[in-house]
C-alpha positions as CSV (number, residue, x, y, z in Angstrom):
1,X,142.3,71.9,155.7
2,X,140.4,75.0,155.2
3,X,136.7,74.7,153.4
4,X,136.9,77.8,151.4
5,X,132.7,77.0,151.3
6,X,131.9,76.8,155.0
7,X,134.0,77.0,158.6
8,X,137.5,76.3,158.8
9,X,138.7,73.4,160.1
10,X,139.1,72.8,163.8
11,X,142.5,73.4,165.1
12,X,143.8,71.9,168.6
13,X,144.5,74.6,170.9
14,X,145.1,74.3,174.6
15,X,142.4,75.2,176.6
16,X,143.3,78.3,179.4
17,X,142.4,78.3,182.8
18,X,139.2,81.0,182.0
19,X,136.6,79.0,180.1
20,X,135.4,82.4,178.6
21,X,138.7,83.2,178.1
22,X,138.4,82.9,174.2
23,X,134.9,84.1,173.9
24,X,135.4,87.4,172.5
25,X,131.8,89.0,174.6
26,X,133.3,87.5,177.9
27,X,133.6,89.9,180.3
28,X,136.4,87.8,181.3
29,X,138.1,87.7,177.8
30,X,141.8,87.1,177.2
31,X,142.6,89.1,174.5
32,X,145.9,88.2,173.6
33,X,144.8,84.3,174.3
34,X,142.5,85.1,171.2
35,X,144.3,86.6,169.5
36,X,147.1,84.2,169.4
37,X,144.4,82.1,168.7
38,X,142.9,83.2,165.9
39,X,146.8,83.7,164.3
40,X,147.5,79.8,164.5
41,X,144.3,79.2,162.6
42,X,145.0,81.6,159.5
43,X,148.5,79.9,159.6
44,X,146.8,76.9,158.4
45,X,144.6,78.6,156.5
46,X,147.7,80.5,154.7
47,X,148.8,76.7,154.1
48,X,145.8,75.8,152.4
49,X,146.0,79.0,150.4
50,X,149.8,78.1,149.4
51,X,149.1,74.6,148.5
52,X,146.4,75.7,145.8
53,X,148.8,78.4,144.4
54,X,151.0,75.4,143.5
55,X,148.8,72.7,142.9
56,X,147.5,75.2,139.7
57,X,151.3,75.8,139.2
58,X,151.4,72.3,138.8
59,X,148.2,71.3,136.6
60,X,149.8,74.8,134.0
61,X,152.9,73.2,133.8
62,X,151.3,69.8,133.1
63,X,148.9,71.0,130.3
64,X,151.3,72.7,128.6
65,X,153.6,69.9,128.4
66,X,150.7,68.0,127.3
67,X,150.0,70.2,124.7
68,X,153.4,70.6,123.0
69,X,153.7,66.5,123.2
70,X,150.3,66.4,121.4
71,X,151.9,68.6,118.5
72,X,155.1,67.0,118.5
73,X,153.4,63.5,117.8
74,X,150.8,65.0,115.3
75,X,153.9,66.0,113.6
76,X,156.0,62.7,113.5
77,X,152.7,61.0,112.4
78,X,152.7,63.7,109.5
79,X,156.1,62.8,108.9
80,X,155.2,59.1,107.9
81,X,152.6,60.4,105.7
82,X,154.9,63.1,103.7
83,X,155.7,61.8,100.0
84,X,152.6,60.1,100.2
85,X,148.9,59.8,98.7
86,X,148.1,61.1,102.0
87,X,150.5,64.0,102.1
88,X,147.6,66.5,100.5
89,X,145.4,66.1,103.6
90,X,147.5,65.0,106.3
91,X,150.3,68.6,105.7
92,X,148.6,71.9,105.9
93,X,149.1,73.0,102.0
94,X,151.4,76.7,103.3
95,X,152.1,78.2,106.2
96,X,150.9,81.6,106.6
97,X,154.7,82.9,106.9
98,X,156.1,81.1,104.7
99,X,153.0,82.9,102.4
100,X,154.6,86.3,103.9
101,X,158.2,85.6,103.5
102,X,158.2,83.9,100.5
103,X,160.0,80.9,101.8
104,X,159.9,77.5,100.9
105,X,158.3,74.0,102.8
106,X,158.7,73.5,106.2
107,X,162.4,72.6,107.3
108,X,162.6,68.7,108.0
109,X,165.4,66.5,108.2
110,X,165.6,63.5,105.7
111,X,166.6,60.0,107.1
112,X,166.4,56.7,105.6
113,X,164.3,57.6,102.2
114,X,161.5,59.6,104.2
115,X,160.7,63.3,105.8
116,X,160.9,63.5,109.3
117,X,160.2,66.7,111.2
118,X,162.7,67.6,114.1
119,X,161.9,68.8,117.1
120,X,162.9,72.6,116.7
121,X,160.0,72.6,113.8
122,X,157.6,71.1,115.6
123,X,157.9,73.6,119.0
124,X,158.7,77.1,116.4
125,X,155.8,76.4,113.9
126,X,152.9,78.8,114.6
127,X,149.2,78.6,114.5
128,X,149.4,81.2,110.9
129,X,148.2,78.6,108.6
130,X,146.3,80.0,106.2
131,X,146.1,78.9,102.1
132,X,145.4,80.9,99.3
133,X,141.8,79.1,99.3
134,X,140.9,80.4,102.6
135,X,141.8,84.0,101.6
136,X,139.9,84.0,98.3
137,X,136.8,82.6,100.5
138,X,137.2,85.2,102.9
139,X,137.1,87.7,100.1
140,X,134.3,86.6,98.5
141,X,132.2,85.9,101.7
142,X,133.3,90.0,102.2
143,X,132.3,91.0,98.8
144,X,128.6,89.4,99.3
145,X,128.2,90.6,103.0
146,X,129.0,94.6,101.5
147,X,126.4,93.9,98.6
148,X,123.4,92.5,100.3
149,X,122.2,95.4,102.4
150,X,120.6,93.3,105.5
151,X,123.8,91.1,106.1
152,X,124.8,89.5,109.0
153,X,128.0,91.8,109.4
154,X,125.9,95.0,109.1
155,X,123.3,93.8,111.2
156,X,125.9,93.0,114.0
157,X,127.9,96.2,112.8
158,X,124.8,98.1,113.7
159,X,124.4,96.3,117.0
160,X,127.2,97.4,118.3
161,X,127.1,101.2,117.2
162,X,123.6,101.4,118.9
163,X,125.5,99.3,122.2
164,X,128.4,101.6,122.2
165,X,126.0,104.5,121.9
166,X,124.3,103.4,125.2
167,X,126.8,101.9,127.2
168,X,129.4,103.5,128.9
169,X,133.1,103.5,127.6
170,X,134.5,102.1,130.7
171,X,133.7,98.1,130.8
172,X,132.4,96.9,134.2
173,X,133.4,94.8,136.6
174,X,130.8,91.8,135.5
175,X,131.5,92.3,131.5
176,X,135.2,91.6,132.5
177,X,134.7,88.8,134.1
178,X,132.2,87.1,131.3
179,X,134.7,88.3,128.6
180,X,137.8,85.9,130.7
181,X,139.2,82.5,129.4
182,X,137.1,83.5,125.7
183,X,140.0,82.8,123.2
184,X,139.8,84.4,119.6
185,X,139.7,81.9,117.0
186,X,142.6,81.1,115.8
187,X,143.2,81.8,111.4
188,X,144.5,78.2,110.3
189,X,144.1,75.5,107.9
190,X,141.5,73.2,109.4
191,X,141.5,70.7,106.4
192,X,144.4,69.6,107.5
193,X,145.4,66.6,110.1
194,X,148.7,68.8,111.0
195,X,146.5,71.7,110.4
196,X,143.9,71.1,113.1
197,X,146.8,70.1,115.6
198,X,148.6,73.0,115.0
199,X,145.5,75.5,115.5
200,X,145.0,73.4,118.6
201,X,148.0,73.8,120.1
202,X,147.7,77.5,119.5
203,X,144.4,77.7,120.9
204,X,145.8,75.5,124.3
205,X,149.0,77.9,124.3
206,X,146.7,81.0,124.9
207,X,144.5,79.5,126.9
208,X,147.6,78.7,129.2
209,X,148.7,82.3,129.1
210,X,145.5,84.0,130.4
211,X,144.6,81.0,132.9
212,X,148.3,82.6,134.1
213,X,146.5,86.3,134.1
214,X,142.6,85.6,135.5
215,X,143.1,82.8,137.7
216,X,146.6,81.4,139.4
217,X,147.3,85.7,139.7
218,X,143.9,86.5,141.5
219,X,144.7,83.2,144.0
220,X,148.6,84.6,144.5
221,X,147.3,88.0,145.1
222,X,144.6,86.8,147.6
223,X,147.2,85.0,149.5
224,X,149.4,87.9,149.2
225,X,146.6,90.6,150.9
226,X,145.3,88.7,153.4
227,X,149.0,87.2,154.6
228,X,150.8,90.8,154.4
229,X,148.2,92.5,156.5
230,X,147.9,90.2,158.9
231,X,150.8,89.4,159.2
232,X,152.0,93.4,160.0
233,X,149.3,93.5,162.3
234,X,150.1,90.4,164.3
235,X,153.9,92.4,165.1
236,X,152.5,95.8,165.8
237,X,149.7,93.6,168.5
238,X,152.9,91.5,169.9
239,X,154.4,95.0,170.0
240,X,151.5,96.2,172.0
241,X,151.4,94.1,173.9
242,X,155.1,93.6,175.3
243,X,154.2,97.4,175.9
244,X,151.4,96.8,178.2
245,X,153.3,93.7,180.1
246,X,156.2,96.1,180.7
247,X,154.0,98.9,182.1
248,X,152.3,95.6,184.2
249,X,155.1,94.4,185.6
250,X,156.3,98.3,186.5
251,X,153.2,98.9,187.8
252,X,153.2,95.6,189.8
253,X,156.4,96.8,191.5
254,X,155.3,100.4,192.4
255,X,152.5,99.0,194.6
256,X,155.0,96.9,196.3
257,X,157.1,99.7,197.3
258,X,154.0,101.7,198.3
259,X,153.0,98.8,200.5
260,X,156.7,98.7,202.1
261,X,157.7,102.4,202.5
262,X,155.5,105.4,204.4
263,X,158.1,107.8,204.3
264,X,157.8,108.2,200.6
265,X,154.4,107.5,199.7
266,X,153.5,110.7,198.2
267,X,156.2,110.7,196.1
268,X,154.9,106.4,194.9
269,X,151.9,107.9,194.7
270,X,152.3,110.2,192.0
271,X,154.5,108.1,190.1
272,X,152.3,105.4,191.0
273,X,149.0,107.1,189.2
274,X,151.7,108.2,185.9
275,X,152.3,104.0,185.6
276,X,148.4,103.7,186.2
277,X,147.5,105.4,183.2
278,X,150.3,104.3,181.3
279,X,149.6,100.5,181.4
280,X,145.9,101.9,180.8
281,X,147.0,103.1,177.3
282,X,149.2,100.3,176.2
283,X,146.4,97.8,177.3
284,X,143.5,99.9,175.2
285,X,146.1,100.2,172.8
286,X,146.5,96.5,172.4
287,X,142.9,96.0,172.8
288,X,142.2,97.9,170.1
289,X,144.8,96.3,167.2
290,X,144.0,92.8,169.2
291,X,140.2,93.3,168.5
292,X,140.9,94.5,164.9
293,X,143.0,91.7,164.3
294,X,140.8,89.1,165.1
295,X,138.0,90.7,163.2
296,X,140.0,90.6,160.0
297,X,141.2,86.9,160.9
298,X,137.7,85.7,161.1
299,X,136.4,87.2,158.2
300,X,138.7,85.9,156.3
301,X,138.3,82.4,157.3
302,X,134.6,82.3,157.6
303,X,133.5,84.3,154.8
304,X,136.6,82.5,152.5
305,X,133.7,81.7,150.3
306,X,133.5,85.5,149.5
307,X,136.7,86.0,148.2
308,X,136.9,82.1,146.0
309,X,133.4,83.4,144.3
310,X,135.1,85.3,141.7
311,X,137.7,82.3,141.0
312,X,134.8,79.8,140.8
313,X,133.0,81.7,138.6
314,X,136.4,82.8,136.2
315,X,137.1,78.9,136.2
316,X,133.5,78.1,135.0
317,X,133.8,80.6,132.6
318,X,137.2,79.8,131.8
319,X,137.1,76.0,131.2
320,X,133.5,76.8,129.4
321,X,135.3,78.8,126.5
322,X,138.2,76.5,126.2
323,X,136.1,73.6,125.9
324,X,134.0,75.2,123.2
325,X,136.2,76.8,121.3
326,X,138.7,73.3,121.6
327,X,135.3,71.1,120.5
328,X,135.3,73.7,116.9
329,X,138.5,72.8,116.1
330,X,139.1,69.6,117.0
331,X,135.8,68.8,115.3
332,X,137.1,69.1,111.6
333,X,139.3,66.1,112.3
334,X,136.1,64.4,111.3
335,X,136.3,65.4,107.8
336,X,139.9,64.7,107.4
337,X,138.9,61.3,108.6
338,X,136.7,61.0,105.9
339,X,139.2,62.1,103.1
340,X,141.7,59.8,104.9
341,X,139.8,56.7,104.5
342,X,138.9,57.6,100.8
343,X,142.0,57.9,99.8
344,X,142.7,54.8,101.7
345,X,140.0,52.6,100.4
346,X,141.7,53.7,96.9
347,X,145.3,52.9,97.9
348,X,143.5,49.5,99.3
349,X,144.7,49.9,102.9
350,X,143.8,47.2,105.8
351,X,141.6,49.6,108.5
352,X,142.9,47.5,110.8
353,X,146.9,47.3,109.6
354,X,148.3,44.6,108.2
355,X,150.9,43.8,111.0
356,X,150.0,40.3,110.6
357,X,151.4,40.2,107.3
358,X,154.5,42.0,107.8
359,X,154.8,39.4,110.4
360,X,154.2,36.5,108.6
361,X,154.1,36.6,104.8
362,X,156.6,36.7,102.0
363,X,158.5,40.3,101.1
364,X,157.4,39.3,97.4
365,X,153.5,39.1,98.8
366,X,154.2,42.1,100.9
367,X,155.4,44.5,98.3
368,X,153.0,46.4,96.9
369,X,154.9,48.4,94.0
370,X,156.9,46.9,91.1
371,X,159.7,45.0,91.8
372,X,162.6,46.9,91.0
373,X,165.0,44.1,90.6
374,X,164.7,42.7,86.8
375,X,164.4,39.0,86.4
376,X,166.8,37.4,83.3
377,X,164.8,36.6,80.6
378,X,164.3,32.5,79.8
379,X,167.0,30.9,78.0
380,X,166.3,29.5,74.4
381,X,167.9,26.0,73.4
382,X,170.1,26.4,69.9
383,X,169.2,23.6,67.7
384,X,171.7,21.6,66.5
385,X,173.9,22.2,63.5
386,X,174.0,19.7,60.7
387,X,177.4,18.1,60.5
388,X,178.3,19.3,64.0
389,X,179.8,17.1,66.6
390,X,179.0,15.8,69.5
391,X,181.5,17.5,71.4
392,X,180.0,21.0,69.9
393,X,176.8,20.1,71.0
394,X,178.3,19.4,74.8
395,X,180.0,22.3,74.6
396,X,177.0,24.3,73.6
397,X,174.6,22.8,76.5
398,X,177.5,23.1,79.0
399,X,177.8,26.8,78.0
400,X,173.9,27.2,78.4
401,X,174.4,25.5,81.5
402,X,176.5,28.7,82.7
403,X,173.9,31.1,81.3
404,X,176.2,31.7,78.2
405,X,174.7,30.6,74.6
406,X,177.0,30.8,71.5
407,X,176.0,33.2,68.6
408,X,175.3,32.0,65.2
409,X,177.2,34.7,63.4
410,X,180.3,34.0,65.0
411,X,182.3,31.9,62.6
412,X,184.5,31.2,65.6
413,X,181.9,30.5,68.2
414,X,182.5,33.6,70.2
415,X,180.8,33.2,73.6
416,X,178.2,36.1,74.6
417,X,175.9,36.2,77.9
418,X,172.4,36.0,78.1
């Protein structure tokens, strides 16, 4: 594997019969033996180049499906808590387009008594969450920066005039590459459990999106360069060099002939000296786009750690910015830890569950609101009527063995139920 830091790795190549004969400042050089060479050892190096490309494919892919299954379970946990003393903090109080459009909550699906949020709301919800709160804040915060006259925002305001006043209009090359992977922050509610999640899955989705543009496009165009040029300058060399073994091998048989026939030699000859130059020029020719060929090759390969500085130092700066910018959201989940466990030490919820009881104790110990089924009130024994007879009073305790009792006013003893 190549070490984009340092050499290449050593690659098995069968040794020729010339020990000098891949020593490019031989005087017994072989240049195509070098230059074939040299073209074996990019191949591997091309390799290398390819397995990166998709290997950052790959970890893309992965964080992105990481970050839309952290959102979808941040929403199924604020599903449980919708309809709930916990709802206030746990759902973002409006979504900035529903603020626009004038719609309603956020669609959920209903099932079995509670809100549960399906999947198509949890992938099309954006990071716009913004309440009415946050906008009067901003408002006032503008309000007080316009009246006080040394202000942070004039004072940076003023920075920059004086900046753009010096600096040129075009941005260079270095100021590009500090201003990659920086994300702007992203308008949400952060008092929020959903909230938080939901700005940090914006925040992850654009960081996706321009690792795309500053990093897996500069390694896909570097392996694009180097690979397209050399490999059109490998055919025109093999080109060049068929060239010069055809004029060779002519040549070769022209002083055959010459050897053989007398008769004609004048007539070799000339033709002989025409072949002579020609192999000259096809050889000088190859020469030439062989030496260039290996030049390129070997810069490439040797001096790789040229051409990864720029993608070490857009990944440092990258991963920096993400990191940071992830830490200040994700941080506020303190706070709406806090406000959690208030309102849970007021609802009198177990920090650590109470699994054990559902587990183990009675429903009627378990329940925590009134019980909605009404128990029948106690019976009350009827005394006994003077004169009645025993039978009555059998009847009457037999009834109130049914839960019936007879009513007094009844002259004929209706029955009524307790």
């Amino acid at each position: 594997m190549v070490n984009f830091l340092g050499s290449p790795r050593s690659v098995a190549t069968p040794t020729p019969a010339n020990p000098d004969a891949l020593n490019p400042g031989s005087p017994n050089r072989d240049i195509n033996a070098i230059v074939e060479d040299a073209a074996k050892r990019f191949e591997e190096m091309d390799d290398d180049l390819k397995s990166l490309i998709q290997d950052m494919k790959n970890y893309q892919t992965s964080m992105a499906q990481l970050n839309e299954n952290r959102l979808k379970t941040a929403k199924h946990m604020e599903a449980f808590a919708n309809k709930s003393p916990f709802e206030d903090v746990v759902s973002p109080p409006i979504l900035l387009d529903q603020a626009v459009t004038g719609t309603e909550a956020r669609p959920a699906a209903a099932e079995g008594g509670r809100t549960v949020a399906t999947d198509d709301a949890v992938a099309d919800e954006g990071s716009k969450n913004v309440t009415d709160q946050d906008e009067v804040k901003e408002e006032g915060s503008k309000e007080d920066a316009e009246a006080s006259g040394d202000s942070k925002g004039e004072l940076k305001e003023k920075k920059s005039s004086v900046a753009s006043d010096e600096k040129p209009a075009a941005t260079t090359e270095q100021e590009e590459v500090k201003t990659m992977g920086s994300v702007e922050p992203v308008k949400a509610d952060l008092d929020s459990f959903a909230g938080v999640h939901q700005s940090f899955y914006e925040l992850s989705k654009r960081h996706h999106e321009q690792y795309n543009t500053y990093l897996l496009k500069y390694v896909e165009d570097w392996e694009r360069v180097i690979s397209q040029r050399i490999h059109g300058l490998l055919i025109h060399y093999r080109e060049l060099q068929e060239n010069a073994v055809h004029y060779k091998k002519k040549l070769g048989g022209l002083l055959q002939k010459v050897d053989k026939s007398q008769s004609v030699r004048q007539k070799l000859a000339e033709k002989l000296d025409r072949n002579e130059i020609k192999e000259m020029g096809a050889e000088e020719a190859r020469d030439t786009v062989g030496e260039h060929l290996y030049l390129y090759i070997e810069e490439v390969m040797q001096r790789a750690w040229r051409d990864v500085f720029p993608l070490l130092l857009r990944s440092c700066r990258f991963e920096a910015e993400f990191s940071s910018a992830s830490a200040g959201i994700l941080a506020n989940l303190l706070a709406v830890a806090e406000s959690i466990q208030r309102i849970g030490e007021d609802e009198e919820c177990a920090v650590m569950g109470r699994l054990e009881k559902l587990e183990k104790n009675h429903p009627e110990e378990i329940y925590t609101e009134e019980n909605p089924f009404v128990k029948l009130t106690p019976r009350k024994k009827r005394s006994k009527q003077p004169g009645a007879s025993g039978s009555e009073s059998g009847s009457v305790a037999s009834e109130e063995a049914h839960g019936v009792e007879a009513t007094s006013e009844s002259p004929e003893g209706t029955l009524k139920e307790v």
